[in-house]
C-alpha positions in Angstrom: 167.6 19.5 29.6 170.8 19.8 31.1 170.5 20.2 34.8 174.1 21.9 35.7 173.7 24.8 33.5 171.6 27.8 33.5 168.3 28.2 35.5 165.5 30.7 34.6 162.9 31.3 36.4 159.4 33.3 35.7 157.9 35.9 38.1 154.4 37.0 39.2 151.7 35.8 37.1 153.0 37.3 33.6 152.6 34.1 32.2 149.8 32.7 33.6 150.8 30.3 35.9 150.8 30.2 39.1 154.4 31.1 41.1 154.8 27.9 42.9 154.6 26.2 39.8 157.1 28.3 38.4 159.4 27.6 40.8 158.8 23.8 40.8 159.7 24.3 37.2 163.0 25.3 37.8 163.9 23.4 40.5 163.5 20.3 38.2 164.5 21.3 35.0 167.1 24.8 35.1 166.1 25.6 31.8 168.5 26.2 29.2 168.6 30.3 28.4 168.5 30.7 24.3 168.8 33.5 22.0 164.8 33.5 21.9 163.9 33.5 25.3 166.5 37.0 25.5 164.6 38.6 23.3 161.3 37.9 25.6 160.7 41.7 27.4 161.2 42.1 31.2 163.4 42.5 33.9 165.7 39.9 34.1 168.3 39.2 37.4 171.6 37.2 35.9 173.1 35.9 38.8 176.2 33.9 36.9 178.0 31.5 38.5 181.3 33.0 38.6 182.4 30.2 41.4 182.9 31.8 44.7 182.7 35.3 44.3 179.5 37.5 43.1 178.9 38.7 39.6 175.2 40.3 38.7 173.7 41.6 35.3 170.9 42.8 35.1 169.1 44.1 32.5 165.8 45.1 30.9 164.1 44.0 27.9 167.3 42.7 26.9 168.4 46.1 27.3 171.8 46.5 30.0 170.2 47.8 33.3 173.5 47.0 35.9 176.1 45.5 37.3 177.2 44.4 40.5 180.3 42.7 40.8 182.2 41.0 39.0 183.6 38.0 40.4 187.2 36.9 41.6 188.1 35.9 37.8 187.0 36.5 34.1 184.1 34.5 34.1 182.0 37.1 33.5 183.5 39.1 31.0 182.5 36.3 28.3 178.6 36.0 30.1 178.3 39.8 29.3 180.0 40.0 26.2 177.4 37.0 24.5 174.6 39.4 25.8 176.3 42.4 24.4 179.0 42.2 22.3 182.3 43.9 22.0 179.9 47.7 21.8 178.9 46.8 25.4 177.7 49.8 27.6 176.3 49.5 31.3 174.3 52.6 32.7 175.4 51.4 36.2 178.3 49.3 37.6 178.1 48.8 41.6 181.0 47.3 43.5 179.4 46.1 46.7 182.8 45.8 48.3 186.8 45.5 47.9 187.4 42.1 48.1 188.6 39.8 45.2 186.3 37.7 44.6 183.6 40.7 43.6 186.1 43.2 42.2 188.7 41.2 40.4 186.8 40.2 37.4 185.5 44.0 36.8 188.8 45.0 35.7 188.2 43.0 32.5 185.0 44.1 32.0 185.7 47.7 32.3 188.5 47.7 29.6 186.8 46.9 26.5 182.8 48.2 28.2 181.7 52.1 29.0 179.5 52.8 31.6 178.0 55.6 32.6 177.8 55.3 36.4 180.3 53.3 38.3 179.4 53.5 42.6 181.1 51.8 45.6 182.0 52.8 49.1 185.0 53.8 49.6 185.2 53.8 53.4 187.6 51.0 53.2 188.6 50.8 49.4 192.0 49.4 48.0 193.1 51.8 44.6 193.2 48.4 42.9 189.5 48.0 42.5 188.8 51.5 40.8 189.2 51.7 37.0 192.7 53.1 36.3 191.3 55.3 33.8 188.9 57.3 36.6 190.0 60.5 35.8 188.9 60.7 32.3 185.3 59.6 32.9 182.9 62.7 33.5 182.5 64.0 36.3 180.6 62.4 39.0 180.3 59.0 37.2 182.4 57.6 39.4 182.1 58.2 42.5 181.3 57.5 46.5 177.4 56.2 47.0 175.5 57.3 50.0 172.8 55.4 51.9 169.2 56.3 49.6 170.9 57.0 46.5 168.6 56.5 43.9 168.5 55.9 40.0 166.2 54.9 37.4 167.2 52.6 33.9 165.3 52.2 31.8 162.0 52.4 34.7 164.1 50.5 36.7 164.5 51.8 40.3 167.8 51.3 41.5 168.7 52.2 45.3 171.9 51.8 47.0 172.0 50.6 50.5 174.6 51.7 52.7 174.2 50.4 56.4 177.8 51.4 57.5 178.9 54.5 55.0 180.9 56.8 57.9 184.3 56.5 58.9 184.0 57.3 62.0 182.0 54.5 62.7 182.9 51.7 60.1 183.8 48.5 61.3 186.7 46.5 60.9 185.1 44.2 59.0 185.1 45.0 55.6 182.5 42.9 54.2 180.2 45.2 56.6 181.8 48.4 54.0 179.1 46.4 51.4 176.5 47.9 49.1 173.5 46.2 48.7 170.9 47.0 46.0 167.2 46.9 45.8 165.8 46.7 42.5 162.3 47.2 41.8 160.4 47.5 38.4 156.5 47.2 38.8 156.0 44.8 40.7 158.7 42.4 40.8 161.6 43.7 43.6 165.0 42.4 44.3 167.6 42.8 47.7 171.4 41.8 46.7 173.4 42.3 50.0 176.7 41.9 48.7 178.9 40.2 51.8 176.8 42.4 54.5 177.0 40.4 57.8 173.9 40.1 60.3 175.2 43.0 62.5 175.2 45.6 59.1 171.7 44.0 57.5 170.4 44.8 61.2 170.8 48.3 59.9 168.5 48.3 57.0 165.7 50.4 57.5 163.4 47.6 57.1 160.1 49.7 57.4 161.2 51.8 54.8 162.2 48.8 52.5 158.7 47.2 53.2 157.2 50.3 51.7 158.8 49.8 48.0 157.9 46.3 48.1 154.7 44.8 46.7 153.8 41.6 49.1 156.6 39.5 48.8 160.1 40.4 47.9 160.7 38.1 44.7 164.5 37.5 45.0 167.1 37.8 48.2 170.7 37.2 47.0 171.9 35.6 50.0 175.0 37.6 51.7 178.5 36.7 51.8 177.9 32.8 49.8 175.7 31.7 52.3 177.9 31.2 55.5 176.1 31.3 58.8 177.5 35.3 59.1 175.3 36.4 56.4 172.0 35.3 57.6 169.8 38.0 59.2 166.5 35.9 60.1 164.8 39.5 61.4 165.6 40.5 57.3 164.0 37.2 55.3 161.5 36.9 57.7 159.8 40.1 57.2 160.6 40.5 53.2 159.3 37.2 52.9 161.6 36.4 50.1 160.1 34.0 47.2 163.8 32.9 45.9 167.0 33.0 47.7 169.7 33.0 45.1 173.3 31.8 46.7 176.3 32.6 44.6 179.0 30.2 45.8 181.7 28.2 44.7 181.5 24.1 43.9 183.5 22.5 46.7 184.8 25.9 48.7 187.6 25.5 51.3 185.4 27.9 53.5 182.3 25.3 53.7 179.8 27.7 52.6 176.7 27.5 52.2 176.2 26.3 56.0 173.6 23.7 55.8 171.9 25.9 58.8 171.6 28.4 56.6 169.9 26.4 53.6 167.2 24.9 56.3 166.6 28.1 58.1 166.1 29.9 54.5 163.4 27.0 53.5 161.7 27.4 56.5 160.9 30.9 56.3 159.4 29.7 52.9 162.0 30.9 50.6 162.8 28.6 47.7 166.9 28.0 47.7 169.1 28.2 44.7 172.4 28.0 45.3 175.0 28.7 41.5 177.5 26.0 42.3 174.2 23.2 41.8 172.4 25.2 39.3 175.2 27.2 37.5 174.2 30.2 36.2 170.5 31.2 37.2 168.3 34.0 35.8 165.4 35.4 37.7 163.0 37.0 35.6 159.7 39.2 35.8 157.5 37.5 33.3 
């Protein structure tokens, strides 16, 4: 087993076991994905290790669901073209936000890939992080989310979270302009806040989220690489979040994650994996 590579991770009793030994498991071991264990139905959350940045696939019974992000580089052009090939096709691309290190990397992927939806919020949006080729796409697959927005993949639910979506009232910060997603299929639910600092996850309608979610939420991507900014303890302490998965770069001039962070996140009970330890990890429903 090679414990720098990628981690997977089983959900909510699908195999039989119970969760905490699950997650025991891949604390200690970050299993190795294979072609096999691809094949395996569910909903799988690919949260690669694109360094300090944010790249997310997620698919379906090995079927493309989403993706958000793409990282500052072109890591994850080659993670999604193993998966699928040079014929790829995504049925939704989310840009949480216009900053390099999510946006960058998309550019590659959306040369040689089609997708069908592509959202962002474009209350603060540079040109740069839109695909060139816009206007040829039909209409209204690219295109300005809204707060609620909803889709479903594959009976996936997808839903776009918008906390600040009005120019009249958007912050100067522009990691607050973020999209976060909540993905739910059966029972198994996932929150990925983009860079959303604590003053714009305060403005997640929190009793509406704790309607879609079934106990626990499984997975919390942690906002903006786990710097003391992008923890909202009001958020993990009422989604209860099983795993907290921190995209963040090995040895990052901006310190992140802050060790404050980590502790508070394993207090609340939330087990902590953090990409630039485990490299790439998958969260899966089975």
């Amino acid at each position: 087993m090679d414990c720098e590579k990628k981690g997977e991770i089983g959900m909510r009793g699908f195999l039989g076991f119970p969760l905490f030994f699950a997650v025991s498991y891949l604390l200690i071991f970050q299993v190795i994905i294979g072609a096999a264990s691809l094949r395996n139905p569910g909903l799988r959350f690919h949260i690669i290790d694109v360094g300090q940045g944010d790249g997310i696939y997620i698919e379906m019974n090995g079927k493309p669901v989403a993706l958000i992000d793409g990282g500052a580089d072109y890591t994850a052009d080659p993670y999604i073209l193993d998966r699928m090939g040079l014929g790829c096709s995504l049925p939704i691309v989310v840009l949480s936000h216009a900053h390099d290190d999510h946006f960058v990397g998309l550019r590659r992927i959306w040369e040689r890939c089609n997708f069908v939806i592509f959202r962002y919020n474009d209350v603060i949006l540079s040109e740069g992080a839109l695909p060139e080729n816009r206007k040829y796409f039909v209409k209204n697959s690219v295109k300005k989310t809204f707060d609620g927005e909803e889709f479903i993949v594959n009976r996936v639910k997808i839903k776009m979270l918008v906390p600040f979506g009005n120019l009249d009232e958007m912050p100067k910060n522009i990691n607050n302009a973020s999209v976060a997603v909540f993905i739910k299929y059966s029972d198994f639910e996932g929150l990925f806040l983009g860079d959303l600092e604590m003053e714009a996850q305060g403005r997640i309608d929190l009793d509406e989220l704790e309607k879609e979610i079934d106990g626990r939420l499984d997975v919390l991507k942690i906002a903006h690489h786990g710097a003391k900014n992008g923890l909202n303890k009001t958020l993990v302490s009422r989604l209860k979040p099983r795993v907290c998965v921190i995209s963040v770069g090995a040895d990052n001039k901006f310190g992140h994650p802050s060790l404050s962070v980590v502790e508070t996140l394993e207090e609340l009970g939330c087990s902590v994996i953090r990409t630039d330890l485990a490299g790439n990890v998958v969260v899966r429903s089975r």
